[in-house]
C-alpha positions in Angstrom: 0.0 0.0 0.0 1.4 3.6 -1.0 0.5 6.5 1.3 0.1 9.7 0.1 -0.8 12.9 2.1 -1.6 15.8 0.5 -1.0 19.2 2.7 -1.2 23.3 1.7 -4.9 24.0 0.5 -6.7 27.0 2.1 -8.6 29.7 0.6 -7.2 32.9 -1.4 -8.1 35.3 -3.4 -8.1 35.2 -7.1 -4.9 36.1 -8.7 -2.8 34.5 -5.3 -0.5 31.7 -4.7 -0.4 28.0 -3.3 1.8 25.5 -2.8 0.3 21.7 -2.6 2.5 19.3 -0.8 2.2 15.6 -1.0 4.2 13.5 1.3 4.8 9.6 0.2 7.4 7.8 2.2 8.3 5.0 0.0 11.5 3.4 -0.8 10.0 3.3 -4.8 9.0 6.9 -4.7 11.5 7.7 -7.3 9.9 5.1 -10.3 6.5 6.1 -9.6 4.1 8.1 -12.0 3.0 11.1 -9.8 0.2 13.5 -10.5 -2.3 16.1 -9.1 -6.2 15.9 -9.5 -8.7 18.0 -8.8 -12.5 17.3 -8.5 -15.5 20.3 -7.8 -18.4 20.0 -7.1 -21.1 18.5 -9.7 -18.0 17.8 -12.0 -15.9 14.9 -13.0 -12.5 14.3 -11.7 -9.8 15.7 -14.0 -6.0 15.8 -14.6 -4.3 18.8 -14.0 -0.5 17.5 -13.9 1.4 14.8 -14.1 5.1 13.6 -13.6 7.5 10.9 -14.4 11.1 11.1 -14.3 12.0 7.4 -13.8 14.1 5.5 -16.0 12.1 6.0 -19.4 13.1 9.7 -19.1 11.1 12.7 -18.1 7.5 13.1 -18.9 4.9 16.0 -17.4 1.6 17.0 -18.7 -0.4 19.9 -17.7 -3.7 20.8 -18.6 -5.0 23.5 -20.8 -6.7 25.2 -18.2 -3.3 25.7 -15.9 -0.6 25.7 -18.4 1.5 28.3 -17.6 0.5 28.8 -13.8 0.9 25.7 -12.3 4.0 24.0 -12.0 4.2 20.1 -10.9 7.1 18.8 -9.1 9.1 15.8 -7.1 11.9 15.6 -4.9 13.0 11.7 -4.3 15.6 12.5 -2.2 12.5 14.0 0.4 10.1 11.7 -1.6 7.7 14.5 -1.9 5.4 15.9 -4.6 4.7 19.5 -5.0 2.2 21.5 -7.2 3.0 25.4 -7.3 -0.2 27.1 -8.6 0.0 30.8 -9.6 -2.4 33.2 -10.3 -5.3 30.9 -9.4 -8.6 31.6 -10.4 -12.4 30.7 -9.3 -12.6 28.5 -11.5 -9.5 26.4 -9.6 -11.6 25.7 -6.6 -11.7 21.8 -5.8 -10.3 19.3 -3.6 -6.9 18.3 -4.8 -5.8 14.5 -4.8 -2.1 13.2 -4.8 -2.4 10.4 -6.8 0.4 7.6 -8.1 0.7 4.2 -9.9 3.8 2.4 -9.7 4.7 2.1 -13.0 5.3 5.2 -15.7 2.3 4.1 -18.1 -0.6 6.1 -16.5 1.9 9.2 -17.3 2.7 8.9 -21.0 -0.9 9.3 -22.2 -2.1 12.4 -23.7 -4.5 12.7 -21.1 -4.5 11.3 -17.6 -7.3 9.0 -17.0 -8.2 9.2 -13.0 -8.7 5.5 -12.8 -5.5 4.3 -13.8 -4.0 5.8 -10.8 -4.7 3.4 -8.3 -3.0 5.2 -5.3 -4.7 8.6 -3.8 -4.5 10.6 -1.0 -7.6 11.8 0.9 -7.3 15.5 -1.0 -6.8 19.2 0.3 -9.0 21.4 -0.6 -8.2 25.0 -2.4 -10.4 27.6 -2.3 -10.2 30.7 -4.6 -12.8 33.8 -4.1 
């Protein structure tokens, strides 16, 4: 079983900054696929970034809606991923899920499908008024 804890939601205005943490203590951290989610309410669950940087090389995605603001990242030596969002607008407000699979597949697809990540944390939320 893969833990992942998600920390640094809160509310802030629109045009602000957070950073999402997600804590996985796990000697395989490194070869995982890695990625944010985000889920409102009424909506479907959706891929905002993902990461692999295991031994098929680097891969991220990001979607449309927060190219350029957000930025996803890992560190295996503190086997931690991070999710700096910029200039957030109303429209980002969700709950946020840490999510991971152990191998890289779930992260070369165009598009990240939610249910292929079968590891997820219990979410933090972000709130932007």
């Amino acid at each position: 079983h893969v833990q992942l804890v998600e920390s640094g939601g809160g509310s802030v205005q629109a045009g602000g900054s957070l950073r999402l943490s997600c804590a996985s203590p796990e000697p395989a951290f490194s070869r995982r696929c890695m990625g944010w989610f985000r889920q409102a309410p009424g909506k479907d669950r959706e891929g905002v970034a993902t990461i692999y940087d295991g031994d098929l090389g680097g891969h991220t995605y990001y979607a449309d809606s927060v190219k350029g603001r957000y930025t996803i990242s890992k560190d295996n030596r503190e086997k931690r991923l991070y999710l700096q969002m910029n200039n957030l607008k109303t429209e980002d407000t969700a709950m946020y899920y840490c999510s991971a699979h152990q191998s890289p597949g779930p992260c070369l697809v165009p598009k990240p499908v939610p249910e292929l990540f079968n590891y997820r944390g219990r979410g933090t939320q972000v709130t932007v008024s």
